[in-house]
C-alpha positions in Angstrom: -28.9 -5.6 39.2 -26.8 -5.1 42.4 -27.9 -6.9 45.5 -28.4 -5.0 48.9 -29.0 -6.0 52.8 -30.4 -3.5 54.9 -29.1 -4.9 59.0 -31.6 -3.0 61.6 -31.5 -3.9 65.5 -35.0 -3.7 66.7 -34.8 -2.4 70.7 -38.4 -2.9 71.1 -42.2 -2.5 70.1 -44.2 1.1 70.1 -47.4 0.6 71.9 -50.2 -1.2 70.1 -48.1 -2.7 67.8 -47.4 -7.0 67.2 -43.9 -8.5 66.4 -44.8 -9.1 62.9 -45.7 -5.5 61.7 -41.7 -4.5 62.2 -40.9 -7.2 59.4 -44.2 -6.5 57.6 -43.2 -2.8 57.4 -39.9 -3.5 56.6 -40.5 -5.2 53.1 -43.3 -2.9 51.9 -40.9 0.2 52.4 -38.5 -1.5 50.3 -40.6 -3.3 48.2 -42.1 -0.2 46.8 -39.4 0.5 44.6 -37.1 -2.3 44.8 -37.3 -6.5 44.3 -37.3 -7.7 47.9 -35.4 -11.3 47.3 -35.2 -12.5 51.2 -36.1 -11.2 54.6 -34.9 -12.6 58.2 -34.7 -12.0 61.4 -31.7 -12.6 63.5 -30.8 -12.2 67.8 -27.1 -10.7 67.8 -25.8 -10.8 71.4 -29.4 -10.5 72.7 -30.9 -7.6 70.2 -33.3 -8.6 67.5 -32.0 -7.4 63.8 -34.1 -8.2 61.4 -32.4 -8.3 57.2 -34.1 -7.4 54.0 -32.5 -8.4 50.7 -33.3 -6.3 47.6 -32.5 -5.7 44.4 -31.6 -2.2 42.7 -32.0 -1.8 39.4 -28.3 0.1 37.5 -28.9 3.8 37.4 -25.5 5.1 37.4 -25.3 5.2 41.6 -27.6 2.2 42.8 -25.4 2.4 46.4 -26.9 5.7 46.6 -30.5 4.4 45.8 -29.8 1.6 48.2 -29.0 3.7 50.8 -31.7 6.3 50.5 -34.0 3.2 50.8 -32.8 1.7 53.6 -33.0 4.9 55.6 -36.8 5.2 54.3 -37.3 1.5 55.5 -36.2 2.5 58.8 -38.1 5.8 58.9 -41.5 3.5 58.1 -40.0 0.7 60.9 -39.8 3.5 63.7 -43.4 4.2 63.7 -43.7 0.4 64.8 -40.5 -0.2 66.9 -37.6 1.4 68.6 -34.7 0.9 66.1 -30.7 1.1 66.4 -27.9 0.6 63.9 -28.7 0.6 60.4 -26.4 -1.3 57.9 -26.5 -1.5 54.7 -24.4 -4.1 52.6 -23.7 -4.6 48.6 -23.0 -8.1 47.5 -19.4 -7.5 45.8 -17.2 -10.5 44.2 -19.5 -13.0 46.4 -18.9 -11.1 49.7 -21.1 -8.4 51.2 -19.3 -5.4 52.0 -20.4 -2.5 54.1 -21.8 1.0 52.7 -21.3 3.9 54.5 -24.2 4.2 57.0 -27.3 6.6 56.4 
């Protein structure tokens, strides 16, 4: 199974909501139909980005699949936070290399 990161910059919280429902929400988007194998969260040059590693199973276009995901994980992470720059990477030959962004 190929192995995916979804890269989002958090910009802040939405009212009523604590630092730990942006990860929280993260995984359980992606973790409903995926393997989530790591989660992180990162400050590049001052902005949060938090990463979600996940598994998606061969279907004949899993870069598609991962990529429909990660949009879906960030459309669950904006009703939490303010969110920038989604990436999403595919672990090739032992590197991670870039898809094309949702």
């Amino acid at each position: 199974m190929p192995s995916y990161r979804a890269q989002l910059n958090i910009m802040g919280l939405r009212p009523g909501h604590v630092p730990e429902a942006v990860m929280d929400t993260a995984v359980a988007s992606l973790a409903t139909g995926h393997h989530v194998d790591a989660n992180q969260l990162d400050v590049v040059a001052g902005v949060p980005r938090i990463t979600v590693r996940y598994t998606v199973e061969e279907d004949g276009n899993p870069d598609a699949r991962a990529v429909s995901s990660a949009a879906a994980m960030r459309a669950a992470v904006e009703n939490v936070a303010v969110t920038e720059k989604l990436v999403v990477l595919r672990r090739t030959k032992g590197r991670w290399i870039a898809l094309r962004r949702p």
